[in-house]
Structures are given as C-alpha cells and as structure tokens.
MDTraj code that builds the backbone (N, CA, C; nanometers):
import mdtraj as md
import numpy as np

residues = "UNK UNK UNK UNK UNK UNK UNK UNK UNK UNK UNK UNK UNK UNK UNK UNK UNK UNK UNK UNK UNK UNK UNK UNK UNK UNK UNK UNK UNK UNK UNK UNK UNK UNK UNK UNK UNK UNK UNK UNK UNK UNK UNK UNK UNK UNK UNK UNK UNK UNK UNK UNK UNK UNK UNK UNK UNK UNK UNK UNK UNK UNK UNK UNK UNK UNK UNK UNK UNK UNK UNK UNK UNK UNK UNK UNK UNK UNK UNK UNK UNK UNK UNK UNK UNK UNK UNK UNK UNK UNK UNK UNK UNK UNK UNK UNK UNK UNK UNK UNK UNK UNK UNK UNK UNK UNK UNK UNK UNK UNK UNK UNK UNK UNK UNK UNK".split()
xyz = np.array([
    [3.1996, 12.7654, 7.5975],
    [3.3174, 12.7812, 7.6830],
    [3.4015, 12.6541, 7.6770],
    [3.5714, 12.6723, 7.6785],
    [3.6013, 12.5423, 7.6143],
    [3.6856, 12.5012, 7.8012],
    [3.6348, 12.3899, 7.8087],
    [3.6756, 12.3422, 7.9637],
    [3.7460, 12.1439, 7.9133],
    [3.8221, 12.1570, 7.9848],
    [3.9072, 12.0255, 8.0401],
    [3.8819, 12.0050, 8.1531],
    [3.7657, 11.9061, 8.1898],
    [3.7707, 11.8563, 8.3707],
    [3.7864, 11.7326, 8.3831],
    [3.9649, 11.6994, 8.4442],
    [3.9753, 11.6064, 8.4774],
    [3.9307, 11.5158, 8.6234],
    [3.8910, 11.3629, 8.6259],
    [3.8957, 11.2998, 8.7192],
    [3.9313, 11.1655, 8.7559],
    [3.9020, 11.0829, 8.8783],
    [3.9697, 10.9865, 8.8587],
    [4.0708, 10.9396, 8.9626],
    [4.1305, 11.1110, 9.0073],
    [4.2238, 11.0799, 9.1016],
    [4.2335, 11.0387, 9.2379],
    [4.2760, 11.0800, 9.3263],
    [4.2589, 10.9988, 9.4510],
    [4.3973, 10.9473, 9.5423],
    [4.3644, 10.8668, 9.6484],
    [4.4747, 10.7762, 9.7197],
    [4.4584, 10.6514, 9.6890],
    [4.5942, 10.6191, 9.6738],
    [4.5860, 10.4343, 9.6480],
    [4.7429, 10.4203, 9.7021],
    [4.7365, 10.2917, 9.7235],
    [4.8327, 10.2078, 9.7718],
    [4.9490, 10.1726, 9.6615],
    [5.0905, 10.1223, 9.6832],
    [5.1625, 10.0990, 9.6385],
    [5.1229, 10.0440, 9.5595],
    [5.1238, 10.0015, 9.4242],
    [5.1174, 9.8854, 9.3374],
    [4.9863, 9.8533, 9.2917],
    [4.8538, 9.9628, 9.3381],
    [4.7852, 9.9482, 9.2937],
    [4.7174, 10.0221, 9.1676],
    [4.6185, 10.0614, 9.1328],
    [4.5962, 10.1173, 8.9848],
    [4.4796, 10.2219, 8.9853],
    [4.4327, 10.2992, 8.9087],
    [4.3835, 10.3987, 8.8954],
    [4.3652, 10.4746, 8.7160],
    [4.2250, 10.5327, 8.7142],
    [4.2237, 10.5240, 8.5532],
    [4.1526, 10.7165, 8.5691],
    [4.2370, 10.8013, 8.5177],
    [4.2438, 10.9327, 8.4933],
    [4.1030, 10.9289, 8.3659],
    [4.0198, 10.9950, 8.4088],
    [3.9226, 11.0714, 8.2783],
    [3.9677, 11.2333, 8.2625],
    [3.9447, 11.2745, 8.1478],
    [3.9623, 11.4010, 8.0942],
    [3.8483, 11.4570, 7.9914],
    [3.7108, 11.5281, 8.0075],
    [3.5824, 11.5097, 7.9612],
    [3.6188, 11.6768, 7.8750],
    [3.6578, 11.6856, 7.7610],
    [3.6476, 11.8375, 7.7008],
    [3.4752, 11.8556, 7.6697],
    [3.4931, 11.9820, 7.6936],
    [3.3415, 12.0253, 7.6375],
    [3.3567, 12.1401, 7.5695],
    [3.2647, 12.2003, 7.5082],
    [3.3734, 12.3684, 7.4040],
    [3.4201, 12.3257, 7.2971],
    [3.4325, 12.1979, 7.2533],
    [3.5377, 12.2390, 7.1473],
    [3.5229, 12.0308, 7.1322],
    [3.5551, 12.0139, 6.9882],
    [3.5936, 11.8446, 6.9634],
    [3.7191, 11.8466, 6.9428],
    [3.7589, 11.7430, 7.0204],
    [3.8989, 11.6762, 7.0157],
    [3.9534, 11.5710, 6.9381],
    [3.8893, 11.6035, 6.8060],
    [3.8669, 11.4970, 6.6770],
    [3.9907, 11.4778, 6.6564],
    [4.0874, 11.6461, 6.6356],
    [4.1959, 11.6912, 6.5575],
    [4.3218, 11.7178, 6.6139],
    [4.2977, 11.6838, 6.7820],
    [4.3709, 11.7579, 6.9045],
    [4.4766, 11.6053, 6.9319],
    [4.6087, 11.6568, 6.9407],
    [4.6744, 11.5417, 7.0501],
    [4.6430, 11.5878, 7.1343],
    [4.6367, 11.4950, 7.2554],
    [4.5766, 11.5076, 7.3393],
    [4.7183, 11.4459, 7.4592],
    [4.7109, 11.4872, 7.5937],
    [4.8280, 11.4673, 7.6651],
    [4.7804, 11.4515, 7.8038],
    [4.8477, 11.3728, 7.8839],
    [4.8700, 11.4005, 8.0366],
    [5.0045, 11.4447, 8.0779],
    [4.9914, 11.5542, 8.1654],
    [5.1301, 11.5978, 8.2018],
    [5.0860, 11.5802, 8.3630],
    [5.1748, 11.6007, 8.4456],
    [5.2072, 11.5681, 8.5932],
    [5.2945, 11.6840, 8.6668],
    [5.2531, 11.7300, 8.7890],
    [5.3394, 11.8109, 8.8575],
    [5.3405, 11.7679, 8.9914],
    [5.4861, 11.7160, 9.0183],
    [5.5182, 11.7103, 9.1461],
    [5.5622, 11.7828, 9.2504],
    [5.5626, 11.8265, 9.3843],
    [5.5595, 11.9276, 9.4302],
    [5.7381, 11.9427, 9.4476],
    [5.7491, 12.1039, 9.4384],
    [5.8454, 12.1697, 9.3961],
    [5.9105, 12.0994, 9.2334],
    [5.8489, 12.0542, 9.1616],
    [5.9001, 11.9855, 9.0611],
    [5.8414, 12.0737, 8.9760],
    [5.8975, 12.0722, 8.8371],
    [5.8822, 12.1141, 8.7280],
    [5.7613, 11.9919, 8.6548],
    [5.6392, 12.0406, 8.5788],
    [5.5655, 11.9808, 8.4675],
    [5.6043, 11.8809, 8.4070],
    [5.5568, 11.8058, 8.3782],
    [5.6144, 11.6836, 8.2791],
    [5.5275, 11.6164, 8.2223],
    [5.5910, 11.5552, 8.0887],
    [5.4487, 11.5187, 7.9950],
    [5.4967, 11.3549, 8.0390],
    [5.3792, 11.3019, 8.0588],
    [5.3556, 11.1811, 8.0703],
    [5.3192, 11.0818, 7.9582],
    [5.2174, 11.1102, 7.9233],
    [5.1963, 11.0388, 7.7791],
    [5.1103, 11.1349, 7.6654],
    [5.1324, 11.0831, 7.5669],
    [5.0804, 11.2186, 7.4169],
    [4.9843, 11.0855, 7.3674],
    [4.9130, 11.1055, 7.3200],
    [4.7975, 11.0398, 7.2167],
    [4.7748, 11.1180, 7.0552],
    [4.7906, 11.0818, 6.9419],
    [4.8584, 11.1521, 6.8592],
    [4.6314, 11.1545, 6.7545],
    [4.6243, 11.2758, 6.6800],
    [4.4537, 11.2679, 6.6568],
    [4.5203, 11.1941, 6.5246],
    [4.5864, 11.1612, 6.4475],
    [4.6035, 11.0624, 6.3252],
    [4.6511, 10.9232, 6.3944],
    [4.5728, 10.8353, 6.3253],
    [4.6276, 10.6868, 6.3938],
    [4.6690, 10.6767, 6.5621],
    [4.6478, 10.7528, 6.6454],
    [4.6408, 10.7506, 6.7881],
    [4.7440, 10.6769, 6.8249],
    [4.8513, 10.7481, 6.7783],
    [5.0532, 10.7075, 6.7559],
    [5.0300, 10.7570, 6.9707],
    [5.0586, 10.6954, 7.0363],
    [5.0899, 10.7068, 7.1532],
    [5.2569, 10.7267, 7.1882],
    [5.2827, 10.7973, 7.2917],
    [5.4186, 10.8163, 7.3301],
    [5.4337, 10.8290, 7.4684],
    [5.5789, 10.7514, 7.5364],
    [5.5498, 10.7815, 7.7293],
    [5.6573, 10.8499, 7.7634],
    [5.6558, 10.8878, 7.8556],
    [5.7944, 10.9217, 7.9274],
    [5.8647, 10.7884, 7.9751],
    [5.9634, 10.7653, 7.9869],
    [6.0705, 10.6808, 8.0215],
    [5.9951, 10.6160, 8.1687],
    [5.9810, 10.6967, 8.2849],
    [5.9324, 10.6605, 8.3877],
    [5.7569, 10.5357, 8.3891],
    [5.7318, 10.6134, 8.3193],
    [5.6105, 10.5424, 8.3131],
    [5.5503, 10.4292, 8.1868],
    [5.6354, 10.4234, 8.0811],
    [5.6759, 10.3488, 8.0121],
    [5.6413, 10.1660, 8.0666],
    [5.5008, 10.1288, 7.9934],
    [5.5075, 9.9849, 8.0496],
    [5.4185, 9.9456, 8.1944],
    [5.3588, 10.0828, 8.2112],
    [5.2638, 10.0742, 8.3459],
    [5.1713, 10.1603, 8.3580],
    [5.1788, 10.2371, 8.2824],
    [5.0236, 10.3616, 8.2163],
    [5.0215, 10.3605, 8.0407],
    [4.8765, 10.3381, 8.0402],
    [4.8136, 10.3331, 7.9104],
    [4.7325, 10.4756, 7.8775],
    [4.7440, 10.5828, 7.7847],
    [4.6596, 10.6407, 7.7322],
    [4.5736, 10.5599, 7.6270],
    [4.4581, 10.6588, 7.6841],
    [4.3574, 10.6363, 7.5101],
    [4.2702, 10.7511, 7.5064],
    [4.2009, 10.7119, 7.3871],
    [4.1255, 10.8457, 7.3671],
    [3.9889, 10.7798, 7.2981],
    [3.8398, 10.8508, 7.3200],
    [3.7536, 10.7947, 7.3019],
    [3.6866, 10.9221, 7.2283],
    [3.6731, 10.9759, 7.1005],
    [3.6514, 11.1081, 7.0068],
    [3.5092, 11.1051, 7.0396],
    [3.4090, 10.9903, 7.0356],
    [3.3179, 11.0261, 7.0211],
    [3.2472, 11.0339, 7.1446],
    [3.3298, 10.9926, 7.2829],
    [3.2908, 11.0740, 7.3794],
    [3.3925, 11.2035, 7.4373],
    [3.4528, 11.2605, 7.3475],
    [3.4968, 11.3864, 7.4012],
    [3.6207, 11.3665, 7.4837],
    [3.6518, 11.2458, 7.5329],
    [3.7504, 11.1783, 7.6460],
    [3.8665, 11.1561, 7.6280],
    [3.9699, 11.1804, 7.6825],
    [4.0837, 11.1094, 7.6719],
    [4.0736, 11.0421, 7.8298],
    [4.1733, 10.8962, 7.8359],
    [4.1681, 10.8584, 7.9435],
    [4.3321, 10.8655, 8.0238],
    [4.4138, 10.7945, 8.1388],
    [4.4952, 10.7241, 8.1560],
    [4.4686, 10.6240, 8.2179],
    [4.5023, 10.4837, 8.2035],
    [4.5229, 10.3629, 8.2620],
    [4.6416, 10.3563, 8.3640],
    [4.6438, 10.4120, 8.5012],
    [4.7650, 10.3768, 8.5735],
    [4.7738, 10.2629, 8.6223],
    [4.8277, 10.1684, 8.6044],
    [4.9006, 10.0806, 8.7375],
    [5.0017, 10.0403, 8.7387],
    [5.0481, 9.9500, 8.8609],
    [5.1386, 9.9164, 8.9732],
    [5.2147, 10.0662, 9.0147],
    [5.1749, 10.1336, 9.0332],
    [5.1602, 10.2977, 9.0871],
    [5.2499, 10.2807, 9.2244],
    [5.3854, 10.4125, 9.1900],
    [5.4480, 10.3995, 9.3098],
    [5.4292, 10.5434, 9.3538],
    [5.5162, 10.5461, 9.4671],
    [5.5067, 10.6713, 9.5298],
    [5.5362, 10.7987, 9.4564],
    [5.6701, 10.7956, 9.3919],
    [5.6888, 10.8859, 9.2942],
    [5.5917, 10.8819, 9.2057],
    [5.4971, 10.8453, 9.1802],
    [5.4227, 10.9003, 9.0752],
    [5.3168, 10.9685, 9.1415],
    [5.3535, 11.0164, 9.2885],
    [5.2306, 11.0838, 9.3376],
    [5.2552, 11.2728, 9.2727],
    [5.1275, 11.2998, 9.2448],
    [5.1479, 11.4397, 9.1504],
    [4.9867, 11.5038, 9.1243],
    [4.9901, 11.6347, 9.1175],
    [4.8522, 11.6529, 9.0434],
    [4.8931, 11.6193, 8.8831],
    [4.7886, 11.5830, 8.8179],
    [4.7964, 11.4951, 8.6755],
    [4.6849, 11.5952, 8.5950],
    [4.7500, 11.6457, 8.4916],
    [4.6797, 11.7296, 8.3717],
    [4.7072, 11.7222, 8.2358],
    [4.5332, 11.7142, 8.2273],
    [4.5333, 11.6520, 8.0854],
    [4.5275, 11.8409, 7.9702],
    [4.6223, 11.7727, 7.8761],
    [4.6046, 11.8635, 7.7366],
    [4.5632, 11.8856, 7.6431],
    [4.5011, 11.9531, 7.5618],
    [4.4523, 11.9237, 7.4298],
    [4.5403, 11.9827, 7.3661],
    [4.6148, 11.9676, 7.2642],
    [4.6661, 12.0475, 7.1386],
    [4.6539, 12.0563, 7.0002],
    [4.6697, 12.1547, 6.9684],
    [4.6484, 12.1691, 6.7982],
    [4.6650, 12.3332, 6.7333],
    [4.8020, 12.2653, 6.6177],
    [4.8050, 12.4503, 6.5521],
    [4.8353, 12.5484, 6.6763],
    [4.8054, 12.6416, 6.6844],
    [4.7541, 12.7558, 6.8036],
    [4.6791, 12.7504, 6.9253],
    [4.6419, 12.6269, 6.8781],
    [4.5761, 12.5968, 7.0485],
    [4.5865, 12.5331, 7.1343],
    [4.5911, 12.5340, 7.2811],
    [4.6618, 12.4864, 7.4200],
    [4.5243, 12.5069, 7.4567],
    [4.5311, 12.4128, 7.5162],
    [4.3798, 12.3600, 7.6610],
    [4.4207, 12.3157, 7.7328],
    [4.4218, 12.3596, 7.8491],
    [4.4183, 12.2654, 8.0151],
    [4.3263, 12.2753, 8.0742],
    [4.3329, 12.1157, 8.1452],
    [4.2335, 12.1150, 8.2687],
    [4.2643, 12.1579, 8.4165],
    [4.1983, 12.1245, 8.5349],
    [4.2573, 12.1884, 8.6589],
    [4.3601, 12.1408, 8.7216],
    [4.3312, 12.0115, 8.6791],
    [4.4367, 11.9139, 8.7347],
    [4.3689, 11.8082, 8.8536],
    [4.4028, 11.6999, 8.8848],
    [4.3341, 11.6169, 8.9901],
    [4.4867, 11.5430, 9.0143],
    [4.4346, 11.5377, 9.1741],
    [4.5499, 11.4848, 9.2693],
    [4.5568, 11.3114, 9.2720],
    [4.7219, 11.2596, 9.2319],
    [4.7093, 11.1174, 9.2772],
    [4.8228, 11.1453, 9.3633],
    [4.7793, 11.0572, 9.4752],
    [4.8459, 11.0459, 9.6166],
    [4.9094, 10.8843, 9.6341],
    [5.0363, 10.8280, 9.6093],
    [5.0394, 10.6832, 9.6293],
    [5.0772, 10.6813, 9.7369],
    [5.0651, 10.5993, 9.8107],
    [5.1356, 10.5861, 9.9634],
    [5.0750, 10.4631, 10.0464],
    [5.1064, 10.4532, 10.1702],
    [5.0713, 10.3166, 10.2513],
    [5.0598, 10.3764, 10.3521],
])
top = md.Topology()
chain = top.add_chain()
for i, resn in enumerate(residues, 1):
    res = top.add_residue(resn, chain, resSeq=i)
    for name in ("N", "CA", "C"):
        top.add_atom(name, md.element.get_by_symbol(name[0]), res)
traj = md.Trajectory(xyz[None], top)
C-alpha cells in the first residue's frame, strides 16, 4: 500500500523553527521529485519547495525563499523541510508529494500553527 505520512508539525512562536518529515512506504522515492505544498485556510494549495530525483536541483516559492530548506534522504524513504524564522503567514496544513511520469502521491497533511 503506497502511503505518505507526514510529521513534524505543531505550534511555535514567531521566528522560531521547525523540521517537516515525510516517511513514503509502498513504493521508493529513488526516481520521484518529491514536494511540499501548503494550504492555508480558505486559500488555494501551493507548492512550497520541489526536490528534483536527478542531482536534487531544489526550487522555492518566492515567500519562503531563504528560510526553508528541503532535502531528501533515498535511502531512508524521507523527504524532509527545514523551517525557520517562521511567521504567521506561514501557518497552514503542509503536504508532502511524490511525483513521477503518471504518478501523484499525497500525504495527509500535518498542521503548522505560528503564533504568540
């Protein structure tokens, strides 16, 4: 059965940091870009950062650009995110992707809450 369960998330404070896991099982993510996307409430999806399976070519969105790090760890199945100095707007459930060819994977999603 091919599953994405992300974790990691949580409440934190303005400016502080937080590191997203994404554990596939079902399936290797040798060959897969791999993604975090974000949904804010009443907001539309958005891809946050891509991790590319050749040379692990990374890409951000504008917003987060310079304060979240993807990576990806193949031989544990993982992709990660590195958040910090985390503001309020980046509060969202956060979901990770696998892609490749014909295939789409999501996970459930896990909640980050920034606030004071």
């Amino acid at each position: 059965q091919v599953q994405l369960v992300e974790s990691g998330g949580g409440l934190v404070q303005p400016g502080g940091s937080l590191r997203l896991s994404c554990a596939a099982s079902g399936f290797t993510v040798t060959f897969y870009t791999l993604s975090w996307y974000r949904q804010a409430p009443g907001k539309e999806r958005e891809l946050v950062a891509r991790i590319t399976a050749v040379g692990f070519i990374t890409d951000y969105s504008d917003s987060v650009q310079g304060r979240f790090t993807i990576s990806r760890d193949n031989a544990k199945n993982t992709v990660y995110l590195q958040m910090n100095s985390l503001k309020p707007e980046d509060t969202a459930v956060y979901y990770c992707n696998a892609a490749r060819l014909t295939k789409d994977y999501w996970g459930q999603g896990t909640q980050v809450t920034v606030s004071s």
